[in-house]
C-alpha positions in Angstrom: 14.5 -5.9 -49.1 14.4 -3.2 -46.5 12.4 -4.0 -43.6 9.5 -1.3 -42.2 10.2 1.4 -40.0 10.4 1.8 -36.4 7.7 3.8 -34.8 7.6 5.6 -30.8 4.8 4.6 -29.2 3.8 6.0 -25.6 0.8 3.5 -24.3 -0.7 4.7 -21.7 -3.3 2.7 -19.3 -5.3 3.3 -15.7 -7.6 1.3 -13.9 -8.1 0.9 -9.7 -5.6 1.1 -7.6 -2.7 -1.7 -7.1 0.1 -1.8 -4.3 3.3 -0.4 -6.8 5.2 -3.1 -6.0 2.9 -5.1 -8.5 2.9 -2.9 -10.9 6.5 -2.4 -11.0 6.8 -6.2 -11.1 4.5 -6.1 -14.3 5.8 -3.7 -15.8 9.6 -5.3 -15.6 7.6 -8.7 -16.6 6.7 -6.9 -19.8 10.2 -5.8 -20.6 11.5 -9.3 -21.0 8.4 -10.4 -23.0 8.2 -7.6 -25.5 10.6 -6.1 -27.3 12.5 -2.9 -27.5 10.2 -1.7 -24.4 12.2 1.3 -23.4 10.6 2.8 -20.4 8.0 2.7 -17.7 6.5 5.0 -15.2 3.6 4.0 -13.1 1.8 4.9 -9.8 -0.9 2.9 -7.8 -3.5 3.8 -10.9 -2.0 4.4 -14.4 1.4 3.1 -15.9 3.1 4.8 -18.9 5.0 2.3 -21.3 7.4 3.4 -24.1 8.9 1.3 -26.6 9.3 1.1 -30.7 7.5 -1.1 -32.7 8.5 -1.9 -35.8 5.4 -2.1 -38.9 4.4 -0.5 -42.4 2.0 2.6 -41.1 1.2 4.0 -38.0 -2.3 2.9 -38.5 -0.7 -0.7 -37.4 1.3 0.6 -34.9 -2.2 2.0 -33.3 -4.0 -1.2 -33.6 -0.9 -2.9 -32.1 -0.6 -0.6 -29.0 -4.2 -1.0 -27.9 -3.6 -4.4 -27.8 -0.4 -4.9 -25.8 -1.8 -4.5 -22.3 -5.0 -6.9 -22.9 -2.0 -9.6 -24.8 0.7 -9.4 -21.8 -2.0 -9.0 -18.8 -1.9 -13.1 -18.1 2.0 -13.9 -18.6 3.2 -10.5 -17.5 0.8 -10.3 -14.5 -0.2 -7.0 -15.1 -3.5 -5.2 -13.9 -6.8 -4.8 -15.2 -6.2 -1.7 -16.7 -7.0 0.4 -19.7 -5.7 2.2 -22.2 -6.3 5.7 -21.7 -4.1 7.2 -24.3 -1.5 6.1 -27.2 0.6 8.4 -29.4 2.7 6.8 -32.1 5.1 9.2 -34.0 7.5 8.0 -37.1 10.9 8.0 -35.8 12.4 11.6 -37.8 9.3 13.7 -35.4 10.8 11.8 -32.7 14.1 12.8 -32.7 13.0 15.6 -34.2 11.4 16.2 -30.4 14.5 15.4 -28.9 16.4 18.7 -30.4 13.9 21.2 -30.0 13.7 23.0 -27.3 9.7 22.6 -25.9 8.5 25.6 -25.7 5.0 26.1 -23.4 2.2 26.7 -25.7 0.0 28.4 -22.4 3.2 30.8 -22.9 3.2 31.7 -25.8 0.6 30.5 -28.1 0.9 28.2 -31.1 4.7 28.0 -32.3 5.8 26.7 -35.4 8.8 23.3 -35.4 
């Protein structure tokens, strides 16, 4: 039995204003209690996690992402936050990403992948 696939999900969350040291120290919190968490970026207001999750449909993978801040807020010691944005893509547009060139769409228009 094959297990489900692995989607990228970029979470990201805002709120007031927090010295960065705590946020940082949140953010590393949440690294060690979920798993395959494989960036942050953050600034006194808004943090940016991104990690893969692993689950049958990216419907799930939604569900699950507006959840992790409110789930790891306690035990990670994370602000009181929002989530402002998620984007979950299956992992072939992901890498997929990762060889194309970007190319500025104020540029040039709409381009096709």
């Amino acid at each position: 039995m094959e297990g489900w696939p692995f989607w990228h999900v970029t979470l990201t969350v805002a709120g007031p204003s927090v010295p960065e040291p705590e946020i940082r120290h949140g953010l590393e919190a949440l690294s060690h209690e979920h798993p395959f968490l494989l960036s942050g970026r953050y600034g006194v207001d808004r943090a940016e996690v991104r990690y893969w999750e692993e689950a049958p449909d990216a419907s799930t993978v939604t569900d699950l992402a507006l959840r992790l801040w409110d789930v790891h807020q306690v035990t990670a010691g994370l602000p009181q936050w929002h989530v402002v944005g998620v984007e979950v893509v299956d992992r072939e547009t992901f890498h997929r990403r990762g060889r194309a060139p970007l190319t500025p769409v104020s540029l040039v228009g709409v381009a096709p992948f």
